[in-house]
C-alpha positions as CSV (number, residue, x, y, z in Angstrom):
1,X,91.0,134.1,86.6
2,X,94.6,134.8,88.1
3,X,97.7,133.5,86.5
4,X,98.1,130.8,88.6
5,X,94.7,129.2,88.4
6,X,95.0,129.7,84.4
7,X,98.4,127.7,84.2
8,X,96.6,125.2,85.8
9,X,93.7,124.8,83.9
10,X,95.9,124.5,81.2
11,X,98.2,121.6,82.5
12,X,94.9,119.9,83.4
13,X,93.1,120.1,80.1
14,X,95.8,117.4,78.0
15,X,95.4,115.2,81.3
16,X,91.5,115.4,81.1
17,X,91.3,115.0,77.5
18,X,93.6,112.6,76.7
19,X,92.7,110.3,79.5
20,X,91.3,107.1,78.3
21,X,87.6,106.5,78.0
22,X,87.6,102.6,78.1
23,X,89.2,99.3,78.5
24,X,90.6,99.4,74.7
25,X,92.5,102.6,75.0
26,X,94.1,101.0,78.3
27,X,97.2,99.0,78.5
28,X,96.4,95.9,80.5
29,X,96.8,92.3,80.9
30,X,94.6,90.0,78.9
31,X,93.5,88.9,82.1
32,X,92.9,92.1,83.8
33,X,91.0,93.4,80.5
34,X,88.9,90.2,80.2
35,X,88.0,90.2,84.1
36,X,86.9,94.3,83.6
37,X,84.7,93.7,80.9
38,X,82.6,91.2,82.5
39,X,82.6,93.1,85.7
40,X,80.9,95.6,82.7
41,X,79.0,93.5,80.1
42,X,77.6,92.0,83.4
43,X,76.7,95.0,85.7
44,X,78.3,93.3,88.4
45,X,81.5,93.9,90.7
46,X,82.8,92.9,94.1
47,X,84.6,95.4,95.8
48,X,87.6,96.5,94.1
49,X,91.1,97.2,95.8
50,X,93.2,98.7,93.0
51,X,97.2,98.9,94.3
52,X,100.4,100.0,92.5
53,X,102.5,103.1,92.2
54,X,101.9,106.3,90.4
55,X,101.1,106.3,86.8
56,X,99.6,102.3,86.6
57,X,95.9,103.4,85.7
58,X,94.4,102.3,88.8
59,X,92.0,105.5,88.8
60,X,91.7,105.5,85.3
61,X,90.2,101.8,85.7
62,X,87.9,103.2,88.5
63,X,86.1,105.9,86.3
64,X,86.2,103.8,83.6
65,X,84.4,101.1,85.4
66,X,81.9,104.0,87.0
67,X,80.7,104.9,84.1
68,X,80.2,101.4,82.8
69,X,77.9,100.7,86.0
70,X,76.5,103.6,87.5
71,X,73.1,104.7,86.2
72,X,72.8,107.9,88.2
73,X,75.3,110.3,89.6
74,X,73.3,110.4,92.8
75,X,74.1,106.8,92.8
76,X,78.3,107.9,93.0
77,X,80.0,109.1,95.7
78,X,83.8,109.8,95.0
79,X,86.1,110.2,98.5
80,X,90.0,111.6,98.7
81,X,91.5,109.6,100.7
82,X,94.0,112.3,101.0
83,X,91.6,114.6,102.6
84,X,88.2,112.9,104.3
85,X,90.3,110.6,106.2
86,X,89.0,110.7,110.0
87,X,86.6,107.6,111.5
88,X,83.5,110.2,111.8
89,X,83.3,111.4,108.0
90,X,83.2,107.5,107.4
91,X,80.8,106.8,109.3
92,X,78.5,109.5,108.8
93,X,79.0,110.1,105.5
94,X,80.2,107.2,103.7
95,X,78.3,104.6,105.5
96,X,75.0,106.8,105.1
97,X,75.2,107.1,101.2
98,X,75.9,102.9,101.5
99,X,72.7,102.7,103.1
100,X,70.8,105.1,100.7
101,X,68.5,103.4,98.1
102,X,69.7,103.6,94.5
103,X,68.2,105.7,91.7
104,X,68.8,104.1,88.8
105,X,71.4,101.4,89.4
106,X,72.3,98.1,90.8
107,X,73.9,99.3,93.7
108,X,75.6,102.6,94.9
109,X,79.3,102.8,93.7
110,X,81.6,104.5,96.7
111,X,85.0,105.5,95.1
112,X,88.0,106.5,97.7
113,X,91.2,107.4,95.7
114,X,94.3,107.4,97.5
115,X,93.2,104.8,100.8
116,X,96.7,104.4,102.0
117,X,96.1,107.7,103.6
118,X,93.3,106.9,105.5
119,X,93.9,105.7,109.0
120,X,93.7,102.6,110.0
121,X,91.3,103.6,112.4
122,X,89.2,104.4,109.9
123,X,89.7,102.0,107.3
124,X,88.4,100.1,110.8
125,X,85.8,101.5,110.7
126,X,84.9,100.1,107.0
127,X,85.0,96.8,107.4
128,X,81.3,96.2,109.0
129,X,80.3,98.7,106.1
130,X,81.6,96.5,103.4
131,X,79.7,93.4,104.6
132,X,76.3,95.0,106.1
133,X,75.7,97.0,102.7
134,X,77.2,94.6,100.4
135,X,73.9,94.1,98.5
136,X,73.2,97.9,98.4
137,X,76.8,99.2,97.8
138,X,80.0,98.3,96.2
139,X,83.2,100.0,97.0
140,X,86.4,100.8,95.2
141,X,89.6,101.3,96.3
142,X,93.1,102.7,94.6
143,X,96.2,103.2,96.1
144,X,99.6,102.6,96.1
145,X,101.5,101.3,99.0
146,X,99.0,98.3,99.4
147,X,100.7,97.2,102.9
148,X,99.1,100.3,104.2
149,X,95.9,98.8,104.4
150,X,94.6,96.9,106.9
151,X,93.7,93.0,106.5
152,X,90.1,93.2,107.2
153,X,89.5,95.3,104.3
154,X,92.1,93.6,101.9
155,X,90.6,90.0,102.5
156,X,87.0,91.5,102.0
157,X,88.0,93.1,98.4
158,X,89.1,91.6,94.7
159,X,92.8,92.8,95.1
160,X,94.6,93.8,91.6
161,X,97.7,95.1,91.3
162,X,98.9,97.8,88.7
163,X,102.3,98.1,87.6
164,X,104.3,101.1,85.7
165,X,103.5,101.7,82.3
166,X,106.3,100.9,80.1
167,X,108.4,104.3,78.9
168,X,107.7,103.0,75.6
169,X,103.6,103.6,75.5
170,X,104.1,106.7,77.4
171,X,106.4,107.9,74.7
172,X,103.6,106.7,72.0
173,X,101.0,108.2,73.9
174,X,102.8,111.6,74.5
175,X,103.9,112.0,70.8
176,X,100.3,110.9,69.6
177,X,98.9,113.9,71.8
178,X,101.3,116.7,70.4
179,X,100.2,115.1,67.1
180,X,96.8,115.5,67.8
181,X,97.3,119.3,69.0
182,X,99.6,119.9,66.1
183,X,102.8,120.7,68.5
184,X,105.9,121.0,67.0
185,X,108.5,118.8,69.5
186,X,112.2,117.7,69.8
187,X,112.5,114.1,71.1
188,X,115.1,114.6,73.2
189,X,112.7,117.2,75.1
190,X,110.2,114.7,75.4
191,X,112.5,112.0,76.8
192,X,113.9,114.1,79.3
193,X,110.2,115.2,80.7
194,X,109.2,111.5,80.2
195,X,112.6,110.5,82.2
196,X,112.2,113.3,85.0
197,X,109.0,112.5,86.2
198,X,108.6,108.6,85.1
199,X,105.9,107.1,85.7
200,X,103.8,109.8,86.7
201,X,101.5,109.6,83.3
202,X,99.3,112.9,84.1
203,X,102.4,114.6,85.8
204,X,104.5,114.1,82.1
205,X,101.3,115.2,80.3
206,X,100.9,118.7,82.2
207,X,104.3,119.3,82.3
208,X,104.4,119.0,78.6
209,X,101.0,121.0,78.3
210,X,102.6,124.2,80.3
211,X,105.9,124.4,78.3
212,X,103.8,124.2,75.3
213,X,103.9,127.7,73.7
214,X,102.6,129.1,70.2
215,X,102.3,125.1,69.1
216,X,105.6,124.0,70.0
217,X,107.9,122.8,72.7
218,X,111.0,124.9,72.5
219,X,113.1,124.1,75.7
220,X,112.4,122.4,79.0
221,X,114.1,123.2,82.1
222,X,113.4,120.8,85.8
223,X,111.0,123.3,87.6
224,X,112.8,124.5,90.1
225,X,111.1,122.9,93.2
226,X,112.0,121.1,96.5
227,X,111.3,117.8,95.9
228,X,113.3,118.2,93.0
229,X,116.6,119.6,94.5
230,X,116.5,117.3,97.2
231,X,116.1,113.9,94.3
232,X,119.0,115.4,92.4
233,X,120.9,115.1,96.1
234,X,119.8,111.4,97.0
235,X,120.7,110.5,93.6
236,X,124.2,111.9,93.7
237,X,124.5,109.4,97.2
238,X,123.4,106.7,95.1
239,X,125.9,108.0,92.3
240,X,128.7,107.7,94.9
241,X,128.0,104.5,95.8
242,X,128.9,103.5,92.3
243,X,131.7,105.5,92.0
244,X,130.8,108.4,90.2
245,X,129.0,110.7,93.0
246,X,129.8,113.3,95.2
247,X,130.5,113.8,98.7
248,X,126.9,111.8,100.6
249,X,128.2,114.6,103.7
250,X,127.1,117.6,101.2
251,X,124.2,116.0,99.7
252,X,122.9,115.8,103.1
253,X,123.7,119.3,104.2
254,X,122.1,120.3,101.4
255,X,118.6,118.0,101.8
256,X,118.5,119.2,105.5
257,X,118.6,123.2,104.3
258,X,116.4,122.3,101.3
259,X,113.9,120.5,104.1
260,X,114.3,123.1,106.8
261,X,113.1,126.0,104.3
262,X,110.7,124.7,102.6
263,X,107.4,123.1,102.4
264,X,107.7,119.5,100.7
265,X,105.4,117.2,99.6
266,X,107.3,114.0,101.6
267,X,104.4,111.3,100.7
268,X,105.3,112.3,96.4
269,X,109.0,112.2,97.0
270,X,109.6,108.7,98.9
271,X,107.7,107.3,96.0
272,X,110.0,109.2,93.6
273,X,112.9,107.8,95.2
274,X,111.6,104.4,95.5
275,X,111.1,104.5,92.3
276,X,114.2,106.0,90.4
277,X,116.3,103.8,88.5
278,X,119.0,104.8,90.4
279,X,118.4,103.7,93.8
280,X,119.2,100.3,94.6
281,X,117.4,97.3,96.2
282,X,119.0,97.5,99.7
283,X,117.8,101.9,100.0
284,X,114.2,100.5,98.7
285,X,113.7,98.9,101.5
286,X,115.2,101.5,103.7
287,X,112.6,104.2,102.1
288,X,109.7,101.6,102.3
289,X,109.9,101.5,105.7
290,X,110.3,105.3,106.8
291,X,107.5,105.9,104.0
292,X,105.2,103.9,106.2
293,X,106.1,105.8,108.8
294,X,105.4,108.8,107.4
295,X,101.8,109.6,108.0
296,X,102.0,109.0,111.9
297,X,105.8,110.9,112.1
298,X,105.6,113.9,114.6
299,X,107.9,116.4,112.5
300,X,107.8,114.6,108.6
301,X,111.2,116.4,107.4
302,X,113.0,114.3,110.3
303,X,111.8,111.1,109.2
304,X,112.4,111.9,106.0
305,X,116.3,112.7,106.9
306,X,116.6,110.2,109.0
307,X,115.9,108.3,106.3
308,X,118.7,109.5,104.0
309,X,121.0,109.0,107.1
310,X,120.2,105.4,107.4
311,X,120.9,105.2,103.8
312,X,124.3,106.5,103.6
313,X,125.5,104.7,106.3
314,X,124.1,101.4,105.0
315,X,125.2,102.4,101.7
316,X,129.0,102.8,103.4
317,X,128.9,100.1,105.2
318,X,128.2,97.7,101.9
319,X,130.6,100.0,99.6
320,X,133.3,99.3,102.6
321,X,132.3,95.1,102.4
322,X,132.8,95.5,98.1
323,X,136.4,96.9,99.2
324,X,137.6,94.3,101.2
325,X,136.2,91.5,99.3
């Protein structure tokens, strides 16, 4: 085993480990916890559509609620969304394991994780699926831009909607794992990690898992990738807009080299954005929208800057209206 592929075992082993195992170790509404246990304690479930941004415990819920139901693992079929995306592979593959006969279960159980990439053609292409096997087959769902899935599959599922864990249980939960591992920590290490890549649970977990060295956490330092140069940019434009930032005609020069030279995972880093505490209600809106046009953009990188344009002229245009009020 290379370097590489060790590094990443070891990142993954926390996130695997530490995940929880069932509704009790989850936080969760009353409601939501009541409703999951019966779905449980009754072997029963509609099909699930599970929506919110990174970090809720929307997949978490979906294993979770797998194992509670699914007698076989011939009976389970698990899908990335990310990948199997195309009208064919749903039809021949995921309608044809609906129509199989269980094995030692009340109906198969069809898992696709990450759904808002799957096109809309081929969430299409679902919707007969869901009603002609409904008897035989029960489908869950997670993802988190939920208005990038298509009505006849929204109205035909049991929506829920996840929403960030609070920085306070992640905190817990962090500190209770180095505790369990016996790392020795510095709290101001762990809220930096926890504040960097908030509220990406498994992301904060395996970064804390690689800089763990000898049982303890010495130092961390932002990996040093493009996603992250280009957020440090955006949020010095939103900086400026209050006052405190640099020039938005740097910051841009810089995204456009950072974008131009690298490879970057755009779907991770408009939810980033979206989500930093920084970025104000009015760019939300902004990166909504060119997020949804992301997965249908010709060249990526130019929506993505076009993006940032539209915000710092918006941006401009409202700092300019705050002046001459």
């Amino acid at each position: 085993m290379n370097e590489t592929n060790e590094l990443l075992l070891t990142e993954s082993l926390w996130v695997e480990k530490y995940r929880p195992r069932s509704l009790n170790e989850m936080v969760l509404s009353e409601d939501y916890r009541k409703k999951f246990s019966e779905y449980i304690r009754n072997k029963e479930i509609p099909h699930l559509l599970l929506y919110g941004g990174a970090g809720g415990g929307k997949s978490t819920i979906a294993r979770i609620l797998v194992d509670g139901l699914c007698g076989h693992e011939n009976d389970f079929l698990e899908v990335a969304g990310s990948t199997d995306t195309g009208v064919d592979y749903m039809r021949d593959v995921v309608e044809s394991f609906a129509s199989l006969p269980t094995i030692n279960s009340k109906f198969k159980i069809i898992f696709i994780d990450e759904f808002d990439l799957v096109s809309n053609n081929a969430q299409g292409s679902l919707r007969g699926t869901l009603e002609k096997y409904y008897e035989n087959a029960r489908f869950i769902f997670t993802l988190n831009y939920y208005h990038k899935v298509i009505d006849g599959v929204k109205s035909r599922c049991q929506n829920y909607e996840f929403k960030q864990l609070p920085k306070e249980y992640i905190k817990t939960h962090v500190e209770n794992i180095l505790t369990s591992e016996s790392v020795k920590y510095d709290t101001k290490i762990i809220d930096r990690i926890i504040k960097m890549y908030y509220p990406d649970v498994r992301r904060i977990v395996g970064t804390i898992s690689k800089h763990t060295v000898d049982g303890e956490i010495t130092h961390f330092e932002p990996e040093n990738s493009p996603e992250n140069g280009i957020k440090s940019n955006i949020t010095e434009i939103f900086l400026y807009f209050k006052g405190i930032g640099g020039d938005p005609g740097n910051c841009i020069q810089r995204i456009t080299e950072i974008a131009s030279n690298n490879e970057v995972d755009y779907a991770s880093l408009y939810n980033d954005v979206f989500l930093n505490e920084n970025t104000p209600v009015w760019a939300k809106i902004l990166i909504s929208k060119y997020s949804n046009n992301h997965t249908t953009a010709i060249i990526p990188s130019l929506n993505f800057i076009a993006c940032v344009y539209d915000i710092i002229e918006v941006g401009q245009k409202l700092l300019g209206l705050v002046q001459r009020v």
